[in-house]
ZAMARGU-4260 file (C-alpha; in steps of 0.2 Angstrom, whole numbers, plus 5000, padded with zeros to 4 digits):
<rodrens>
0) 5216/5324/5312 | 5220/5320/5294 | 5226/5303/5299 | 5212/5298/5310 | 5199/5305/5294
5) 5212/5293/5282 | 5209/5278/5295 | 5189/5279/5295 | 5189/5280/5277 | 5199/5264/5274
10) 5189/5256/5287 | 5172/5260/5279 | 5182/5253/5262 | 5187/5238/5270 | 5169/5234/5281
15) 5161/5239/5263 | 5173/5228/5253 | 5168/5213/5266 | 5150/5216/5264 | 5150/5216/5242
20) 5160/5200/5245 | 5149/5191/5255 | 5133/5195/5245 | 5141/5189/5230 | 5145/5175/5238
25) 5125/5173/5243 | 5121/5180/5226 | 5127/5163/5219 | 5120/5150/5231 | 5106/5139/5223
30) 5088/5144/5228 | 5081/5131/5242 | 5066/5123/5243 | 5052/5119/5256 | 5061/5101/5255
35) 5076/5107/5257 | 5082/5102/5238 | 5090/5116/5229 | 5077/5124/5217 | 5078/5126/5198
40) 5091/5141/5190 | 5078/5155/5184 | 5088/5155/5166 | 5086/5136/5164 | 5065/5136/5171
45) 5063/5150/5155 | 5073/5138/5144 | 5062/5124/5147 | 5047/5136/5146 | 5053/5142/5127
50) 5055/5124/5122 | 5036/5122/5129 | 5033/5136/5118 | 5038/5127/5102 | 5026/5112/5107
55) 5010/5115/5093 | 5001/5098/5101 | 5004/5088/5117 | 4993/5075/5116 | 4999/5066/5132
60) 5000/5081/5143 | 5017/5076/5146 | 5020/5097/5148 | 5004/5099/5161 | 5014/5103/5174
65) 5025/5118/5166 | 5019/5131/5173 | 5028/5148/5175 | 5032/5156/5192 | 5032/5135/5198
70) 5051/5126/5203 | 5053/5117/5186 | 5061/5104/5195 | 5047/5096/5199 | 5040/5096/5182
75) 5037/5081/5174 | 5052/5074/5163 | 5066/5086/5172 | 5075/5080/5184 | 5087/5092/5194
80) 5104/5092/5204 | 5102/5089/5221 | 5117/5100/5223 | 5115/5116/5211 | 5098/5114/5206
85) 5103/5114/5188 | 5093/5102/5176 | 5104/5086/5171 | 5089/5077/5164 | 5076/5081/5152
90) 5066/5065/5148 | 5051/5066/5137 | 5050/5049/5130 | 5033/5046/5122 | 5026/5029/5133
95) 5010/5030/5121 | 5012/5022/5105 | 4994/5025/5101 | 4997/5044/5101 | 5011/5056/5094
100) 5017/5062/5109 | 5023/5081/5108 | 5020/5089/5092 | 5029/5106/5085 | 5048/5113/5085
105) 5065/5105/5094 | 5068/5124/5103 | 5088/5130/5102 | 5082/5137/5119 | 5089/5120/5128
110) 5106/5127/5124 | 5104/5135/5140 | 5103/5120/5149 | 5122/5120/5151 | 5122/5106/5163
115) 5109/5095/5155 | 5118/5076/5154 | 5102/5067/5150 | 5091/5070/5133 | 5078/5058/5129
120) 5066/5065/5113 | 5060/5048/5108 | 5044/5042/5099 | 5038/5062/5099 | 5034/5070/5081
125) 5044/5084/5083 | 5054/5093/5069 | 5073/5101/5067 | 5077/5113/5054 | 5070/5110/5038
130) 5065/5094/5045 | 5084/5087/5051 | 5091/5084/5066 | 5096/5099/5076 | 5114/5103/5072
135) 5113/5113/5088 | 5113/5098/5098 | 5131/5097/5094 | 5135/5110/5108 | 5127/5102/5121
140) 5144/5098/5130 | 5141/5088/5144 | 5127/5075/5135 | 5132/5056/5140 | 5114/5050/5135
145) 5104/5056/5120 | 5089/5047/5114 | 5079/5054/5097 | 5075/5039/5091 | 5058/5035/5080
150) 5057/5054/5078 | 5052/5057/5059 | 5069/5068/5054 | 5075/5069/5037 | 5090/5070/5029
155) 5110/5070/5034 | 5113/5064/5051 | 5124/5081/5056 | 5143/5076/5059 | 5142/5091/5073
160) 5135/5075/5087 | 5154/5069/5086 | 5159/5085/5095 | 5150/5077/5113 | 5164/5072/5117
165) 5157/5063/5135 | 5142/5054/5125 | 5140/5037/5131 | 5123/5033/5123 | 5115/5037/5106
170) 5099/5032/5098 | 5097/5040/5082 | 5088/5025/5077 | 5070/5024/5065 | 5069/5040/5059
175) 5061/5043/5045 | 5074/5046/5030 | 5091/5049/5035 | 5108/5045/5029 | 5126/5047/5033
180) 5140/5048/5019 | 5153/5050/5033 | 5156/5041/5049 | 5172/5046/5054 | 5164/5059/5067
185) 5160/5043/5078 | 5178/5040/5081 | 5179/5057/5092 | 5166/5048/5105 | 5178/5041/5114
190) 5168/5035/5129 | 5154/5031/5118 | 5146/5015/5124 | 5131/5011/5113 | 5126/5018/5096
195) 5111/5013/5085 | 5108/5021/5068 | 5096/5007/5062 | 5086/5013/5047 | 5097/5027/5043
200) 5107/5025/5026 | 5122/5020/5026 | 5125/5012/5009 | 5140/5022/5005 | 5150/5018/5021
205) 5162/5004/5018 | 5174/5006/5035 | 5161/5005/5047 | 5169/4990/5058 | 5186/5003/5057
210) 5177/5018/5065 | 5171/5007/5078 | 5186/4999/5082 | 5192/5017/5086 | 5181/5015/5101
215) 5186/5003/5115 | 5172/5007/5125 | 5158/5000/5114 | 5149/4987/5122 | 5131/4990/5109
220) 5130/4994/5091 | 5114/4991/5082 | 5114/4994/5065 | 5097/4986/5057 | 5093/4990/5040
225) 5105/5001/5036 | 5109/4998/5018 | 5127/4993/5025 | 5135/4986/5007 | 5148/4970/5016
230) 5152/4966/5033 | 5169/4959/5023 | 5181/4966/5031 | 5198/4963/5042 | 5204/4972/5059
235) 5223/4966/5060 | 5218/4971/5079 | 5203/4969/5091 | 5202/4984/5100 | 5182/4981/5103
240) 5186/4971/5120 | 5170/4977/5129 | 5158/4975/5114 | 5144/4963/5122 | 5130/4966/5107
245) 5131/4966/5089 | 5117/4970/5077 | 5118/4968/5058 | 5101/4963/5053 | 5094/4967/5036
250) 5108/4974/5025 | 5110/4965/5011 | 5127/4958/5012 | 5128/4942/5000 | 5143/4935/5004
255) 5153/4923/5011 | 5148/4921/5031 | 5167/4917/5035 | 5175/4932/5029 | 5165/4942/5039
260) 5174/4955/5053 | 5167/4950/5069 | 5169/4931/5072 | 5184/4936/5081 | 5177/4948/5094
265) 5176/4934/5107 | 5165/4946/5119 | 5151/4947/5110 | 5136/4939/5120 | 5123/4944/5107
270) 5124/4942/5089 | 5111/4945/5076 | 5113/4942/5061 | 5092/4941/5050 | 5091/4944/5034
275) 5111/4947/5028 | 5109/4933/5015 | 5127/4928/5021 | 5131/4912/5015 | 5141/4896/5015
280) 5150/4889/5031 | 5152/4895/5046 | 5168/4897/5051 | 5177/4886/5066 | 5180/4905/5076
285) 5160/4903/5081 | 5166/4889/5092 | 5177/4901/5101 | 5167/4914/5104 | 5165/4906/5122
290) 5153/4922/5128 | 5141/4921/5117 | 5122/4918/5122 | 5111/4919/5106 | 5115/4920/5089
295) 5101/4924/5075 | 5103/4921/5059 | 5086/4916/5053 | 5080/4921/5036 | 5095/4922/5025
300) 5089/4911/5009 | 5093/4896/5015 | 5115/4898/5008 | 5123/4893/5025 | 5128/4875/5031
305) 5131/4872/5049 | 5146/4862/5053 | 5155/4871/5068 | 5156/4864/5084 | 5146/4873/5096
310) 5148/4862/5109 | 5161/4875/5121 | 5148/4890/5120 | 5143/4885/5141 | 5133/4902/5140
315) 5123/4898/5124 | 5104/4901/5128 | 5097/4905/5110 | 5101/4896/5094 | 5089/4905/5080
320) 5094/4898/5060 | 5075/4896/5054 | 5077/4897/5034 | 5096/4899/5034 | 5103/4880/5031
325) 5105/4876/5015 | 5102/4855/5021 | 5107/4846/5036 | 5104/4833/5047 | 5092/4836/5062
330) 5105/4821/5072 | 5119/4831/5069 | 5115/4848/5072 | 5110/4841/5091 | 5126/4831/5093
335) 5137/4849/5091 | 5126/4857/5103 | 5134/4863/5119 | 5128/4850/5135 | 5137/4857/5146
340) 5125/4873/5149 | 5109/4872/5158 | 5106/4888/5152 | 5101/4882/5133 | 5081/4884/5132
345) 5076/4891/5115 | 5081/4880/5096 | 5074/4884/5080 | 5079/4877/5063 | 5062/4879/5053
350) 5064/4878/5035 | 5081/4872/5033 | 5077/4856/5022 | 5085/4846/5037 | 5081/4826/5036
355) 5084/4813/5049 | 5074/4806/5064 | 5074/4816/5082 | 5087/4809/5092 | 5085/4804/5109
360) 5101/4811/5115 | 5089/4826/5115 | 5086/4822/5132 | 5104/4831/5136 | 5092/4847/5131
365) 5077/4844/5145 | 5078/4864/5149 | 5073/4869/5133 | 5057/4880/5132 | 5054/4883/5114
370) 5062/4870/5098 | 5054/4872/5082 | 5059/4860/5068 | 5046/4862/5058 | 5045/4864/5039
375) 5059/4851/5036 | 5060/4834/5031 | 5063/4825/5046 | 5054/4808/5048 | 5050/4792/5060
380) 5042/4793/5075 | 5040/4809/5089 | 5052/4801/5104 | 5043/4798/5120 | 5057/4804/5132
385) 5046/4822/5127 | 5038/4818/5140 | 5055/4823/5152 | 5055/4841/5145 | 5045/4848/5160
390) 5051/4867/5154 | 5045/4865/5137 | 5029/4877/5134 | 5032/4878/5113 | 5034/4864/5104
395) 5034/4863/5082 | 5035/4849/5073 | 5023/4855/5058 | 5025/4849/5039 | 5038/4836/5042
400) 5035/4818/5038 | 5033/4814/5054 | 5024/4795/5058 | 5018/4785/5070 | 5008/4786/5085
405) 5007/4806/5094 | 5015/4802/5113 | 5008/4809/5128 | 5017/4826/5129 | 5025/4839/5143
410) 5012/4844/5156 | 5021/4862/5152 | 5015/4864/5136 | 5007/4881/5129 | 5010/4878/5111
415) 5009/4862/5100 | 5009/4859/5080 | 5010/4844/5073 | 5002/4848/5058 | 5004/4843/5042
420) 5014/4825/5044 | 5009/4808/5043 | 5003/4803/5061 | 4991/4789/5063 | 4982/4781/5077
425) 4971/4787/5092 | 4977/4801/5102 | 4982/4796/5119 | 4971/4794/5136 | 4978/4810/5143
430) 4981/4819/5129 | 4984/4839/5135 | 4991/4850/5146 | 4982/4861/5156 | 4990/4876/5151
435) 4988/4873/5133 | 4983/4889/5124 | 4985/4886/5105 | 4984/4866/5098 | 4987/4860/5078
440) 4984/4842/5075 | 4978/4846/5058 | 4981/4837/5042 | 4988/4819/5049 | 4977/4802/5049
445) 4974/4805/5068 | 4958/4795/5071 | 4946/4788/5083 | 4935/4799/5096 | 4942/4815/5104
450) 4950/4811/5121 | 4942/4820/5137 | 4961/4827/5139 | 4961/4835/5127 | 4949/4850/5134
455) 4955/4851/5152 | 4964/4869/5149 | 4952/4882/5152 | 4967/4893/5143 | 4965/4886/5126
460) 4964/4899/5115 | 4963/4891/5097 | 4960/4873/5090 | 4961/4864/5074 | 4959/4846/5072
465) 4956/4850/5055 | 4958/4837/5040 | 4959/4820/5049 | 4949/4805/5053 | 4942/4810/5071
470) 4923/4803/5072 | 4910/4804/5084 | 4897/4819/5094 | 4906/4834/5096 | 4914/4831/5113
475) 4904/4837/5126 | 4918/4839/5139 | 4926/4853/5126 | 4914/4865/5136 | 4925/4870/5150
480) 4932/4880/5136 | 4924/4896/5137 | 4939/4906/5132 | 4941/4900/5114 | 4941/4909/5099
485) 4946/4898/5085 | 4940/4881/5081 | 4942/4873/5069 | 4935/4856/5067 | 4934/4852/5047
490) 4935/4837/5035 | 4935/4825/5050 | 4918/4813/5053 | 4910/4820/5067 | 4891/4817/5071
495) 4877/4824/5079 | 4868/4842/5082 | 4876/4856/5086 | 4881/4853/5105 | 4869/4867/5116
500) 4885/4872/5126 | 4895/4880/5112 | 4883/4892/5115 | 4893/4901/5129 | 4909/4903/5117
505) 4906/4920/5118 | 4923/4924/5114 | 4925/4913/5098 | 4930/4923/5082 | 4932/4909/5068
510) 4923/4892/5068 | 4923/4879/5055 | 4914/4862/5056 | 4912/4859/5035 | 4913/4846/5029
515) 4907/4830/5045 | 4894/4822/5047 | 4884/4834/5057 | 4865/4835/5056 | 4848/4845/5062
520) 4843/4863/5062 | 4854/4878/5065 | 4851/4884/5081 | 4845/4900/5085 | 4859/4903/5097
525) 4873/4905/5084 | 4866/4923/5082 | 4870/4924/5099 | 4891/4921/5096 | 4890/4939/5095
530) 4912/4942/5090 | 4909/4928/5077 | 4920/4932/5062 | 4922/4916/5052 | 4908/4904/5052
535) 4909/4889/5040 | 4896/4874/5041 | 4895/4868/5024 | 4897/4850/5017 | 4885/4843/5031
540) 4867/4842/5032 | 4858/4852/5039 | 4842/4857/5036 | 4829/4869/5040 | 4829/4888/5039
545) 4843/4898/5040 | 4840/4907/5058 | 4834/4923/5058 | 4847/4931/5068 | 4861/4926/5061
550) 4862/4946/5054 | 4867/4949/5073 | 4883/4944/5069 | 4889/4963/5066 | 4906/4956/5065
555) 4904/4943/5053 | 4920/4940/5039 | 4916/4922/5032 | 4899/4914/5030 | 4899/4896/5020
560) 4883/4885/5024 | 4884/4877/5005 | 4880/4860/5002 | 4869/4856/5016 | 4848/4855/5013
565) 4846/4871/5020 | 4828/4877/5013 | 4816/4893/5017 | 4815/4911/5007 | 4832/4922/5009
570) 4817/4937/5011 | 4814/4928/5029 | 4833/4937/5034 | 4832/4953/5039 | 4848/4960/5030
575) 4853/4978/5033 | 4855/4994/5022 | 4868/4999/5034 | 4881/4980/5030 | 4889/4970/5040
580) 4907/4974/5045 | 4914/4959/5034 | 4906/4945/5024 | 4919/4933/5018 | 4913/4918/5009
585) 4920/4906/4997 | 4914/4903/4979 | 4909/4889/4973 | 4924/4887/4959 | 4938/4895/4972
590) 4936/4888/4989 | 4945/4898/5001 | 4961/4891/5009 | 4967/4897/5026 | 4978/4893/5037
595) 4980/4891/5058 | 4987/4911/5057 | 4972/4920/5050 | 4964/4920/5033 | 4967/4931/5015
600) 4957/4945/5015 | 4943/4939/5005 | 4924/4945/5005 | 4908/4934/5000 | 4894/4925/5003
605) 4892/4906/4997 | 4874/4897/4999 | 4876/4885/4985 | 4869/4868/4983 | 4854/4870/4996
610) 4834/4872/4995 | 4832/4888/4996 | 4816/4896/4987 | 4810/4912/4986 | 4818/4929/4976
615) 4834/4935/4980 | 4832/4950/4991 | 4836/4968/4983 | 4844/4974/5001 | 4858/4961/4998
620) 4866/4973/4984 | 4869/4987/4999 | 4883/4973/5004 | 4896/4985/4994 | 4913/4976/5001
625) 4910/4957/4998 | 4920/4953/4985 | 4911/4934/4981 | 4892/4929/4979 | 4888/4910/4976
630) 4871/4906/4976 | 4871/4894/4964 | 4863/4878/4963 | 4845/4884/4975 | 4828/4888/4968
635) 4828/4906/4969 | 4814/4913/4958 | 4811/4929/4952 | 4824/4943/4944 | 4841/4949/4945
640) 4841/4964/4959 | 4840/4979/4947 | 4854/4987/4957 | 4866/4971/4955 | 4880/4985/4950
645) 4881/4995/4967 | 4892/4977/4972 | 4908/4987/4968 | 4917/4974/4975 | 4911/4958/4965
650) 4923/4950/4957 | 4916/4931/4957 | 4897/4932/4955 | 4886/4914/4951 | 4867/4912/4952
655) 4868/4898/4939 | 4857/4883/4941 | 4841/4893/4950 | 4824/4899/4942 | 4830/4916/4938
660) 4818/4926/4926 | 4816/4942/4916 | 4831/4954/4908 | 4850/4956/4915 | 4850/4971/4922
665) 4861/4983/4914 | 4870/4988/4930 | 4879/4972/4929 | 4892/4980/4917 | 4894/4992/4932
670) 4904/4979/4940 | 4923/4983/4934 | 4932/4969/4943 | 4922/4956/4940 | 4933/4940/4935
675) 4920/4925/4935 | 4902/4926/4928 | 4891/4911/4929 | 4872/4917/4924 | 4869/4896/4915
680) 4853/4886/4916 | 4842/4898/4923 | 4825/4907/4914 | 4831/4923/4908 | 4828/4933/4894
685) 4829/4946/4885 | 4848/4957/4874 | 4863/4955/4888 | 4870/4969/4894 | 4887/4976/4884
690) 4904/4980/4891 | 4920/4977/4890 | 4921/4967/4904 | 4906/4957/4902 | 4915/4952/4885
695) 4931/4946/4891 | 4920/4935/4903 | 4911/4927/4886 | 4927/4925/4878 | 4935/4915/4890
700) 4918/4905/4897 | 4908/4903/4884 | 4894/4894/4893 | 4890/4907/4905 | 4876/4911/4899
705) 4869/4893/4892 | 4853/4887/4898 | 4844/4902/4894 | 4835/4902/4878 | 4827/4917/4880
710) 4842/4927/4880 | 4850/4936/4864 | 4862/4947/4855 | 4878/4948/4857 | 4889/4938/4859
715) 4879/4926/4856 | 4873/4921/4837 | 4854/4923/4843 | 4849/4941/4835 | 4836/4951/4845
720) 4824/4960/4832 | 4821/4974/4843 | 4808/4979/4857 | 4798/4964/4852 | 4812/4953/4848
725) 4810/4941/4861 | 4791/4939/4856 | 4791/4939/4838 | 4807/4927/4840 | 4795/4915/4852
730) 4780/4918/4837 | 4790/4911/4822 | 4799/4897/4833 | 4778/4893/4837 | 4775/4895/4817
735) 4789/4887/4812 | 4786/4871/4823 | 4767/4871/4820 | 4770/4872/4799 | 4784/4857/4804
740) 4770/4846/4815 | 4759/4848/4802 | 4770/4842/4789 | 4772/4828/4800 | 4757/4825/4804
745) 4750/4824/4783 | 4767/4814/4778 | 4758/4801/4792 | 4744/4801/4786 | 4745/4798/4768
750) 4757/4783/4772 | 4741/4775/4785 | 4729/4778/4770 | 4740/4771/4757 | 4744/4756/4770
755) 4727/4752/4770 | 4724/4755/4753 | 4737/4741/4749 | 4730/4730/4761 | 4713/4731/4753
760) 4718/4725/4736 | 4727/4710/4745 | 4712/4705/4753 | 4701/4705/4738 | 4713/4691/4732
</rodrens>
């Protein structure tokens, strides 16, 4: 009996033994889904949700779908195991530039994310401890990719990340103001694979190229802008095999190019090297380097000579030295480029004081999509065999001295500049591309009429003919482009009216036709161009009123119609209290110069040497940003708008030469940056307004004020006697002129009376 009791008991201890067993063993399955994927680990779902809670802003509701009591594996940015159910990426990369992305804390709550591999933060304005990077982040054991780039931290970049010992990615990049003193916690990231710290401070670490060299796996660093002091530094052994990109851009190194660590690493593929003011030769290991693809080294003050063979780098595609070369010969920096790859499409060496002619052993080079050569010395004639480069869409060959005839170019073409050389002659009969987008003829001695060609793309985008010898109407074929928003005709001899079909540019931004030949009235439709920002007629002659509309122009930047015999009232213009966006004009003694990229931010309005009559209206002192007003040279009437000092702006103001009467107002000393004053040859009166400014202006133009006899006190030497200073000065001028007429007039006549006096006693003889 006691037996049999002893047997149950170990059989219900065994039977219950079996059943705790296997409900642990159920207790740690994953959760599965209605999909049949395993569903998110509870402890990691409130995790994510106490991160959520750290988050002050999301203004991309990136974090919409976070909801509790939901399988945070399908949230948005978490990605889960397929296995365990355990979140292994957490991407919240801001893809909105415009907007900030999430806002608020960086939670220590992801610690509980024991499993996460994947961490991408970037671009979001979120915040660590006292404004630093997490140092929590260093526990997150299993993290191969971590991303926090562009994420406004501060201070010390924590030597705790070394301790992710399976990274194989960091971006720590463009943050807002960090450094490092110590890099030696790189070395522990043994399978690391790419790092970029650009922008963090690094100015104190001189074995930079020794840490990394501790790393085999490397493939990727970046390091722009990093205050790194030298890159002069020797490694007696490569153990960077892998590395396939290397970034040193803007640190300040200054020193010789040669002695620098890296020309040995024959894997490299892409080096960049802007703004390291390196400098003197390269060295003959740059021939070696058999794997490399593009090599930038533009902007380094022009200290660096070029006289490496290039021509075994088969996988060469991008050659970048713009502003680098200290001199060199355009003949035989193409001789020592590689021919033997067809993979070579993009040359630039602007600015590199480079002589010669262009060779035609170019024509080795026909799979070239972008050479710029321009802002050099190179001269003679652009080759013909152009033409065979049927892959070229960008071609610049600006500010050279360049001569000849221009050659019909690449149907391909996207981009032309030929501006600023010496070209002559007529364009070509099919002259164009009909893809062109952006042409620059300007400056050159480029005459004769405007060839139909030269208007077929429906694409072009912007075009200056500027400051040549092109005559004739405007060319009425140039309507097909619709799409334009720059052109920029000026200084050439065009004739004719205002073509009507410029009227459906509605796109164009900045046109300038000064200085032709053009005649006629100013047609209402230019108040029509309604994104009109630049608009420059003057030096022709038109005539007429100005159109009424123009004040449509709500984006309006420049306005010059100087010099043409445009007549009317200015009260006719309709101008309103609330300003135009931008006025930008030119004065007459400082004509703006711009150039085929924009123009200086400069405000104005310039109206000078025309007809136009009337007063000038009070609503044009509510223009508070424009910065010139030229109105010189007109037969405006009336007084100086009272409120002449609400122009803050004003620095260059000149209503000489007009019918101006009555007192300067006061107001005018109001005007603290004004630089140039020209009030002469008007009919104003009365004392001049005092100020300090006002007197520097006298002191260094003392005829600003000439012309104007009524005016007085100072500075000038004519006292006002008060009030009535003005008419008693104008009563003893009178008195004094009429007691001086009289004087005259006696002096004559006793000389006729003793004439005939004289001439009586003679007779009586």
């Amino acid at each position: 009996m006691y037996r049999s009791i002893v047997h149950l008991v170990l059989l219900l201890i065994a039977t219950s033994s079996s059943f705790l067993l296997v409900s642990t063993h159920a207790n740690k399955q994953p959760q599965v889904s209605s999909n049949g994927r395993a569903s998110c680990v509870p402890r990691e779902r409130d995790a994510l949700l106490a991160f959520k809670q750290g988050i002050t802003n999301d203004t991309i509701n990136l974090l919409a779908s976070w909801r509790r009591g939901q399988d945070c594996c399908q949230w948005t940015g978490v990605t889960c195991s397929s296995k365990n159910g355990h979140v292994i990426k957490l991407d919240l990369y801001n893809r909105y530039g415009n907007y900030p992305g999430l806002v608020g804390q960086i939670s220590p709550s992801l610690l509980s994310l024991e499993y996460l591999e994947y961490l991408d933060l970037s671009r979001c304005l979120l915040e660590g401890p006292n404004g630093t990077v997490p140092e929590f982040l260093g526990s997150m054991k299993n993290l191969r990719y971590l991303d926090l780039s562009f994420i406004p931290f501060s201070g010390r970049v924590p030597p705790q990340l070394g301790n992710l010992s399976n990274l194989r990615y960091l971006d720590i990049s463009w943050m807002q103001n960090t450094y490092s003193t110590d890099i030696s916690w790189l070395g522990r990231l043994h399978f690391l694979e790419h790092i970029d710290m650009s922008d963090t401070n690094l100015s104190t670490i001189v074995d930079f190229p020794l840490v990394a060299n501790m790393i085999p796996s490397l493939q990727h660093i970046v390091l722009i802008n990093c205050s790194l002091p030298s890159a002069d530094q020797s490694l007696t052994h490569i153990n960077l095999t892998k590395l396939v990109e290397l970034d040193l851009s803007r640190n300040y190194f200054s020193h010789s190019i040669a002695s620098s660590w890296f020309w040995n690493v024959t894997s490299i593929k892409s080096l960049d090297l802007v703004s390291t003011y390196l400098h003197g030769p390269f060295p003959d290991a740059l021939g070696r380097m058999v794997s490399l693809q593009r090599l930038s080294f533009n902007n380094n003050g022009n200290g660096a000579t070029m006289t490496v063979d290039l021509k075994d780098l088969c996988e060469l595609e991008t050659l970048w030295l713009d502003g680098s070369l200290s001199s060199g010969n355009i003949t035989e920096l193409v001789e020592k480029l590689p021919r033997c790859s067809s993979k070579f499409f993009f040359l630039s060496s602007a600015g590199n004081n480079m002589t010669g002619v262009l060779p035609n052993m170019m024509q080795h080079f026909t799979g070239l999509k972008f050479l710029d050569l321009s802002n050099n010395s190179i001269s003679g004639a652009i080759p013909p065999m152009l033409w065979n480069f049927t892959s070229l869409d960008s071609l610049y060959l600006g500010w050279n001295k360049l001569s000849g005839r221009v050659p019909l170019l690449p149907k391909s073409l996207k981009t032309l500049d030929i501006s600023t050389n010496v070209l002559s002659g007529k364009l070509p009969s099919g002259f164009g591309a009909p893809s062109l987008e952006f042409l620059i003829l300007s400056s050159n001695n480029i005459m004769g009429q405007v060839p139909a060609s030269i208007c077929e793309s429906e694409s072009m985008d912007f075009m200056d003919l500027s400051n040549n010898f092109f005559e004739g109407e405007l060319p009425h074929h140039c309507s097909r482009m619709t799409n334009i928003e720059f052109l920029l005709l000026s200084n050439n001899r065009f004739s004719g009216e205002l073509p009507s079909w410029m009227q459906s540019f509605k796109s164009m931004i900045f046109l300038d036709l000064s200085r032709n030949k053009l005649r006629g009235v100013l047609p209402s439709w230019i108040g029509e161009l309604v994104n009109l920002r630049f608009l420059q007629l003057s030096h022709n002659t038109f005539y007429g009123d100005i159109p009424v509309n123009i004040t449509n122009l709500r984006h309006l930047q420049y306005l010059n119609l100087a010099s043409n015999n445009i007549s009317g009232p200015m009260e006719d213009m309709y101008i309103s209290s609330d300003p135009l966006d931008f006025l930008s004009i030119v004065t007459k003694h400082e004509e703006l110069k711009y150039g085929a990229y924009g123009l200086d931010d400069i405000v104005g309005i310039d109206l000078a040497l025309n007809h136009l009559t009337g007063g000038i209206p009070d609503e044009i002192t509510s223009l508070d940003r424009v910065s010139t007003l030229n109105l010189s040279w007109n037969h405006f009437g009336g007084k100086i708008p009272e409120k002449i000092g609400s122009m803050k702006s004003v620095e260059s103001l000149d209503l000489s030469r007009n019918n101006l009467s009555g007192e300067i107002p006061q107001s005018l000393s109001d005007l603290t940056y004004l630089s140039y004053l020209d009030l002469s040859y008007n009919n104003l009166s009365g004392t001049i307004p005092s100020g300090r400014q006002l007197d520097t202006l006298y002191t260094e133009n003392p005829s600003i004020y000439d012309g104007n006899k009524g005016l007085c006190g100072p500075p000038l030497e004519r006292n006002c006697l008060g009030d009535n200073a003005l008419k008693h000065g104008d009563q003893h001028e009178s008195e004094k002129d009429s007691n001086s007429m009289f004087f005259y007039f006696g002096l004559f006549s006793g000389f006729v009376v003793g004439l005939w006096v004289v001439l009586c006693v003679l007779l009586s003889f």
